[in-house]
C-alpha positions in Angstrom: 0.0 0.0 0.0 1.6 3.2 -1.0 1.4 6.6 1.5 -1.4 8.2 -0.1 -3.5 4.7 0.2 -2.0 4.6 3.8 -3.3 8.1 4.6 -6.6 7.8 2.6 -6.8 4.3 5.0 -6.4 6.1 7.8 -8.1 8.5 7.5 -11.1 6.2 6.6 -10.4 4.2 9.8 -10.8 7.3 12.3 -14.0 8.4 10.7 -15.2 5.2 11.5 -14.2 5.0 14.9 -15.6 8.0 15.2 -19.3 7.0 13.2 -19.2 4.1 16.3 -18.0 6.2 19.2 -21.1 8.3 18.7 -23.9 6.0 18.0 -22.8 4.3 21.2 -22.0 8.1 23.5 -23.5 10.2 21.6 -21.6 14.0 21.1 -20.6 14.8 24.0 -19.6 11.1 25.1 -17.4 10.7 22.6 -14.0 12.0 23.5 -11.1 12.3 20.6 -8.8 10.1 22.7 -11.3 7.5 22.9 -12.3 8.0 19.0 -8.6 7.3 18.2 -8.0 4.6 20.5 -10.6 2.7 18.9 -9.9 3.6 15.7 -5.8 2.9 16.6 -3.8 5.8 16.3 -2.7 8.6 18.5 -3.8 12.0 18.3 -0.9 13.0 16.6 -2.3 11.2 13.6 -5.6 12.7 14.1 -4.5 16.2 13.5 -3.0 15.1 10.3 -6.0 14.2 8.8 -8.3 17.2 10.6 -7.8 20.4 12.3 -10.2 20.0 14.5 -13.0 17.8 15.7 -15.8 20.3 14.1 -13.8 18.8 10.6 -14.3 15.5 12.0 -18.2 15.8 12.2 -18.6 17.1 8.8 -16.4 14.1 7.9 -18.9 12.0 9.9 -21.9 13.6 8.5 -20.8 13.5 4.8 -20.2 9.5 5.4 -24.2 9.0 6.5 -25.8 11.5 4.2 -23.4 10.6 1.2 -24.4 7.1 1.9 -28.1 7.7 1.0 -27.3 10.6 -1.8 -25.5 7.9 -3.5 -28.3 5.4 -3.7 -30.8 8.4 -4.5 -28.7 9.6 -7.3 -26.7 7.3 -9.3 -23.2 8.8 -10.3 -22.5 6.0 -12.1 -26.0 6.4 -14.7 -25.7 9.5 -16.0 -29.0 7.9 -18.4 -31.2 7.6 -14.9 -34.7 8.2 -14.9 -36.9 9.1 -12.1 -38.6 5.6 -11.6 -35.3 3.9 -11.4 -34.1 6.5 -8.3 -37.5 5.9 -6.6 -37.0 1.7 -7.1 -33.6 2.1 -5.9 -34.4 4.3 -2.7 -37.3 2.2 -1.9 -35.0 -1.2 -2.1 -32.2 0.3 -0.2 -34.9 1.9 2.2 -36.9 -1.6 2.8 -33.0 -3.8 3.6 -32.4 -0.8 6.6 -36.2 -1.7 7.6 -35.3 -5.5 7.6 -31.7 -4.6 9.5 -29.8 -5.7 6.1 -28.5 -2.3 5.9 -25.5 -2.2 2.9 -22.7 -0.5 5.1 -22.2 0.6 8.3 -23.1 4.4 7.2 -26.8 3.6 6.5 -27.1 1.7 9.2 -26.1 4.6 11.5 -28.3 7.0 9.5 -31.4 5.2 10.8 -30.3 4.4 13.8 -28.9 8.2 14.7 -29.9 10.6 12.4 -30.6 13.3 15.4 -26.8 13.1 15.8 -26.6 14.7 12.6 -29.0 17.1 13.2 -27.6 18.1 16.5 -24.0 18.4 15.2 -25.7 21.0 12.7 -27.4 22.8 15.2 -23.7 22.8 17.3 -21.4 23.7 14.6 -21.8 26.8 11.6 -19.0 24.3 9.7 -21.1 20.8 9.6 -24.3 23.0 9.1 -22.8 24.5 5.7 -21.4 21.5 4.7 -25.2 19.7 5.2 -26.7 22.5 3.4 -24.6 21.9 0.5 -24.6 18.2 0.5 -28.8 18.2 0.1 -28.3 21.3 -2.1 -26.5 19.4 -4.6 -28.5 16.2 -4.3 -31.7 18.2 -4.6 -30.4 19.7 -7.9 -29.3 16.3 -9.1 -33.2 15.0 -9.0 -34.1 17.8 -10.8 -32.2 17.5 -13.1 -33.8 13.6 -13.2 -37.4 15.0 -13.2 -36.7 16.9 -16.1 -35.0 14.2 -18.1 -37.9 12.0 -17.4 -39.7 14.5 -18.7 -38.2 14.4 -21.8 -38.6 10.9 -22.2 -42.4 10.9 -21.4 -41.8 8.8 -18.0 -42.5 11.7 -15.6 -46.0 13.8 -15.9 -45.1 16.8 -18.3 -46.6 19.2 -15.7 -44.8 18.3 -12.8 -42.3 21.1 -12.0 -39.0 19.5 -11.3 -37.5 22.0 -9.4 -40.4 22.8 -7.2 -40.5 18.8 -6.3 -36.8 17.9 -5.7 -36.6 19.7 -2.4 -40.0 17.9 -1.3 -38.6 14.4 -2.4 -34.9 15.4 -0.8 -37.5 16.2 2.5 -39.3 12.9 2.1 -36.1 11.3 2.6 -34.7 13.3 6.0 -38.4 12.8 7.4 -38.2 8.9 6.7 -35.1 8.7 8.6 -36.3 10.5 11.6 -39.3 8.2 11.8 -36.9 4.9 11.6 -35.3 6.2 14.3 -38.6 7.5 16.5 -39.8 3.7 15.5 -42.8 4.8 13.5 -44.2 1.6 11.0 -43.6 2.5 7.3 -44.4 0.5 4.4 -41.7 0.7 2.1 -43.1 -0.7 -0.9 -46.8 1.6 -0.1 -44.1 4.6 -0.4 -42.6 3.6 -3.7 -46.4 3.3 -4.9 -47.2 6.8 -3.4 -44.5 8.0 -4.6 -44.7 6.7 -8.4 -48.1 7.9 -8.2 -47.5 11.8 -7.6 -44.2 12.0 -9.7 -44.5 9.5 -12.5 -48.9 9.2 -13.6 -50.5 11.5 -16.1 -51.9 15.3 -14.9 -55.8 14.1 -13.8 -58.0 15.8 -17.2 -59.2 18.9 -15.9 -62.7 19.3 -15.1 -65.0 20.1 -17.9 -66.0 24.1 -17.6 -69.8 24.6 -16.6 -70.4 27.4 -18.8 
């Protein structure tokens, strides 16, 4: 492994330890001695990689949002419609429900998504950083909408940019109600959801006069 694969690795390996310290102390029970014992390195190391532990949070915060912005929005389909991000958030959405989470990061998101809301509410730095995260992600299923759009698979009078932020929502609200416990149907979501974003405009009613 070369020094930039051994940085990248530990860097990786603190944000970890610090993704696990904090599920299982919360903010304030997490100390950065007992982050980077767990984690396996001294503090020493830990300034390398950030100057301070507000830069740690973001770092923490961009591993469990990232996680879901990824599944929402496919980086790797640039061709992606709007049904395919909904199947894929509803799949990915339905394995946290069943605890078959795909990585440690959604798992966490589910589990202790008020951490992340509290770190933004703590810190100007995480809160900018969150902000930009959903602001790219929102602008990234826009941009979806309206290529449905073009390809007939979204309803032509759906305005894209007016329903990205409410989908982006949808998501954040989901999470919060994993975590309070409240029953969701995943599979009654995707059907809801298909149904606002993806049918034909209902005719208008005929005029009386």
């Amino acid at each position: 492994m070369g020094r930039a694969d051994t940085k990248a690795a530990t860097r990786e390996a603190l944000v970890d330890a610090a993704l696990a310290e904090f599920a299982l102390h919360g903010l304030d029970g997490s100390s950065l001695d007992a982050i980077c014992a767990r984690a396996g390195f001294t503090r020493g190391a830990f300034y390398v990689h950030f100057v301070d532990r507000d830069a740690l949070l973001v770092a923490v915060m961009e591993r469990v949002i990232g996680a879901w912005l990824a599944i929402i929005v496919d980086t790797a389909d640039p061709g992606q419609d709007l049904e395919a991000t909904i199947d894929r958030f509803a799949d990915a959405f339905a394995g946290l429900l069943r605890g078959e989470a795909t990585s440690p990061a959604l798992e966490a998101s589910a589990q202790h998504f008020h951490l992340v809301l509290e770190a933004c509410r703590r810190s100007d730095v995480v809160r900018g950083r969150f902000t930009a995260m959903l602001g790219a992600g929102t602008a990234a299923i826009a941009a979806i909408g309206r290529a449905g759009q073009r390809a007939g698979t979204v309803r032509a009078d759906l305005d894209a940019e007016a329903s990205a932020p409410l989908l982006t929502a949808l998501v954040l609200g989901l999470l919060a109600m994993v975590e309070a416990g409240v029953p969701i149907d995943p599979k009654a979501l995707s059907r809801a959801v298909r149904q606002l974003a993806l049918m034909p405009a209902l005719p208008s009613a005929p005029s009386s006069s």
